[in-house]
C-alpha positions, -999 to 999 in steps of 0.1 A, spaced: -586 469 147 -613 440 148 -594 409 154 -613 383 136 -605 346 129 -579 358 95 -559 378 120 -552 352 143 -545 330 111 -522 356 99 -501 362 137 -502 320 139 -485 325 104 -460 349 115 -454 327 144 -446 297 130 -424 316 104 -408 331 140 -399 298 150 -388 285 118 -362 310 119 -354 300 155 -348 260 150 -332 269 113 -304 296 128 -303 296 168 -291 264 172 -260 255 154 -247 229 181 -276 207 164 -264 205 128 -246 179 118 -207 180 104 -208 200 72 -242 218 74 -246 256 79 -253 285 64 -243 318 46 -258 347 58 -277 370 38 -259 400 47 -222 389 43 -194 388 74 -231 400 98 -255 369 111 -281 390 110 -304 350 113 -290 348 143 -308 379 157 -339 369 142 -334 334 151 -330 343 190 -358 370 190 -382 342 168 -379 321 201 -408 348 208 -433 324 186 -442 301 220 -456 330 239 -474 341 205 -490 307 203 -504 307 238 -515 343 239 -538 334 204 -546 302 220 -554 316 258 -575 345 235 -591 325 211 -600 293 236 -619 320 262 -641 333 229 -647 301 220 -661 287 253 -680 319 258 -695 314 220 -702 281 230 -724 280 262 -709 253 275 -693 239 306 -659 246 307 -644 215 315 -666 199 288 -655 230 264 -623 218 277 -623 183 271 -632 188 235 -606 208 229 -579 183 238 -594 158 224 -588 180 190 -555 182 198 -549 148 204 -567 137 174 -544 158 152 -510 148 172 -514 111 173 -522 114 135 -486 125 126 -470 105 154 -484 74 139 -469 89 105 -436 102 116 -425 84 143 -427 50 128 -408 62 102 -376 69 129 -379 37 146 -379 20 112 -351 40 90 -338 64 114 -322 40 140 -288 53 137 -305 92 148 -291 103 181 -293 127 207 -273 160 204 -241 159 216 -247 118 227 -247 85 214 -276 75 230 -302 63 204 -331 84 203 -360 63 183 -362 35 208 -389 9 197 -391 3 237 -435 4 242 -429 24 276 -406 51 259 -433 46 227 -465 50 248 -449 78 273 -441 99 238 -474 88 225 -496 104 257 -471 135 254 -457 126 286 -422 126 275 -408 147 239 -374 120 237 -389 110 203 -389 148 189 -374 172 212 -394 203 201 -425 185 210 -417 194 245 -448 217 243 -478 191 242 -476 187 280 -477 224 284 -502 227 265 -522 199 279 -522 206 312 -528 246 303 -558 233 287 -574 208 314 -564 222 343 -549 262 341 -580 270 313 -609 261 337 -601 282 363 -588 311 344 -620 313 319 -639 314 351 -618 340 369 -620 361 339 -660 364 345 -656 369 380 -625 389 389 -604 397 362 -578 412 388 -577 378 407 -570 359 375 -540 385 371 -528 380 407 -528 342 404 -509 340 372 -482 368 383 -478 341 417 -472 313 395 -449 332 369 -425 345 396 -432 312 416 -416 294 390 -388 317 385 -380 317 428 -381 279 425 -357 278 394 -382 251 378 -376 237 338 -398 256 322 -394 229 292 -396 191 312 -407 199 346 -441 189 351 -446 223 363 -429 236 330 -464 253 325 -463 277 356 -436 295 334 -456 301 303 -491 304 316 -486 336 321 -490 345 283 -517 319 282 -537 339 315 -525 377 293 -547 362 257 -578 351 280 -576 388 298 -573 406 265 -603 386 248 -618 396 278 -615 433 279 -614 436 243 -582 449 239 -577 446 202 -605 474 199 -596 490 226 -592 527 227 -553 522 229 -553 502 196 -580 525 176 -553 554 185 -528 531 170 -550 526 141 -555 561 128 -515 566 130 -510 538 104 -476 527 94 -456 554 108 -464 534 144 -461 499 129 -426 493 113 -410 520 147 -430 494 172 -417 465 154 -381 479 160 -389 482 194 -402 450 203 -371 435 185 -346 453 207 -366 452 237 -370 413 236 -332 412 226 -317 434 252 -343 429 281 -351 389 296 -361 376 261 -386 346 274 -392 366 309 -405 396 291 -424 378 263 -454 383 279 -452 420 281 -454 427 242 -468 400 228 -501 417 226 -488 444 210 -463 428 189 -491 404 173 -509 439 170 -478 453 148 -470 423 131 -508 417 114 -509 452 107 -475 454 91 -484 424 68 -520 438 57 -498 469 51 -474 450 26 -502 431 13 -494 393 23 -520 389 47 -532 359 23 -499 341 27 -493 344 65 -531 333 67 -531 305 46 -495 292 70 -515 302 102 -542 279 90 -518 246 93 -493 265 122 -501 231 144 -496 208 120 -464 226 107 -446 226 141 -454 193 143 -434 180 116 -410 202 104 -382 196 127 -382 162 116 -371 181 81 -346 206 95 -334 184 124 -341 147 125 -344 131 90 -335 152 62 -315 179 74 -286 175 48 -313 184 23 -325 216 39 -296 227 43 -279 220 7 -289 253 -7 -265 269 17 -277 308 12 -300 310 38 -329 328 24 -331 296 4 -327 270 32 -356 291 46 -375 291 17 -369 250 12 -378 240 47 -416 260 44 -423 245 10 -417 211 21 -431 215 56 -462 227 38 -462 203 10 -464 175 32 -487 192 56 -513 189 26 -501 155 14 -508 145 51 -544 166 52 -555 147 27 -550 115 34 -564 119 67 -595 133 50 -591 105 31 -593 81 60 -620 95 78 -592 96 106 -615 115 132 -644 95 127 -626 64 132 -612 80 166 -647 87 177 -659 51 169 -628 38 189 -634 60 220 -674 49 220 -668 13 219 -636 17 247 -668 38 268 -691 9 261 -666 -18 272 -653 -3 304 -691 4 312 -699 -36 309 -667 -45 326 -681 -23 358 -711 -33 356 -701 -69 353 -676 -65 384 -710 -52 407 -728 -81 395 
């Protein structure tokens, strides 16, 4: 199977549908007093299952992003720290569009919003608890947003030195990540807040720069894979299912998320919605972003009002996505990048006066 820039489109799509499914039905301790759901399958919470096993969706989002970053640099000729840089700059720009967007929003109409299970207010207009949210420091503003420090410091400092290890010894890069991964587990660290969260998850970041590497999605493993067509796909589906459900969940994500992504894409082209999952894959960032604030934070008595939870499904993407493009536009609209770049030029040109000022 040639994995081209559709099929990661198409596994980012099934990803964020993964964790929609995961923040809709896993978490019942966060819906407020009268909102649930019924299940599709009466007196069986089937969502539950898929809820627990959609938690899956983080690993899938750093395997594409650890596969598709190391293609990218090599693509680019660049230095990897600049190649880097860039990249998180990207990810910035689009972040601290919607923050400016949503979390305003809280602050303003939201004030009564708490934390789960507290009374503690959680959109504090405080500039500390604003700026440390704002740099991605802290996630006490959106609590799902927990993964922009990950992914931050996965992509200055853990990206680097694996993209380079990849070119040199491909077996150290392995060996370093493994240390880290059961590192993390001996040393019982968050894996969500800790500021060494990341040595957790890296692990499926290091896995997507070693696969791009050795080409694993046309591998001779996968073109075997190929010729069997759907009677492999749906059975290895099953068994990714059970084995994430009855072995570690997160501790084993990295084991079959390369082939799980495999299964997935090809069970979609299969059924014929590859354009769907695409087209969602296309705004997965910008979707995780923001729809928690739907589901969770601001209008969760109206995703939940249709009750059958096909529907509540169903209601949470469409407005997740509708805004999504409401938002796109109007930072076409603005010219929102361009005015970052013009900021960052003339903050480069002041701080070069100031020092040279100071030697003078």
């Amino acid at each position: 199977m040639e994995f081209t820039r559709k099929s990661t489109n198409i596994a980012k799509g099934i990803a964020i549908c993964l964790m929609f499914a995961n923040h809709l039905y896993t978490f019942k301790d966060r819906l407020l007093h009268g909102n649930s759901y019924i299940p599709i399958i009466p007196f069986f919470d089937t969502e539950s299952y898929i809820g627990s096993f959609g938690k899956i969706c983080i690993s899938m989002f750093l395997f594409l992003s650890g596969y598709g970053m190391f293609l990218g640099y090599i693509r680019s000729q660049r230095n990897v720290l600049s190649y880097s840089i860039n990249k998180l700059k990207d990810f910035y720009v689009t972040y601290w569009f919607y923050f400016l967007i949503f979390i305003p929003i809280g602050i303003i109409f939201f004030k009564h919003v708490t934390f789960w299970q507290s009374s503690e207010i959680r959109y504090s207009s405080e500039p500390l608890v604003f700026l440390a949210n704002f740099l991605g420091l802290s996630s006490t503003y959106n609590s799902e947003w927990w993964f922009v420090h990950i992914f931050v410091t996965t992509t200055i400092v853990v990206f680097p030195i694996y993209a380079k290890l990849a070119q040199r010894n491909i077996i150290l890069l392995c060996l370093l990540s493994l240390s880290l991964f059961l590192l993390c587990l001996k040393l019982n660290i968050n894996r969500y807040d800790d500021i060494f969260g990341f040595t957790f998850w890296q692990i499926s970041f290091a896995l997507g720069i070693v696969c791009a590497q050795l080409k694993f999605f046309s591998s001779h493993l996968i073109q075997d894979f190929d010729k069997h067509g759907w009677i492999l796909i749906f059975p290895g589906l099953i068994f990714c299912f059970i084995f994430r459900l009855r072995f570690g969940g997160t501790f084993s994500d990295f084991l079959i998320v390369p082939f799980f992504i495999y299964f997935t894409v090809r069970a979609v082209s299969i059924l014929n919605l590859s354009t769907v999952f695409s087209y969602l894959g296309k705004y997965s960032f910008q979707l995780w972003l923001i729809h928690t604030f739907f589901c969770y934070y601001y209008f969760q008595d109206i995703i939940y009002f249709p009750k059958w939870s096909p529907f509540i499904f169903a209601f949470l993407t469409g407005m997740s996505i509708c805004s999504v493009l409401g938002i796109e536009y109007l930072r076409s609209f603005l010219q929102f990048e361009q005015l970052m770049t013009a900021c960052t030029e003339k903050a480069k040109k002041l701080w070069l006066h100031l020092k040279f000022t100071r030697r003078q």
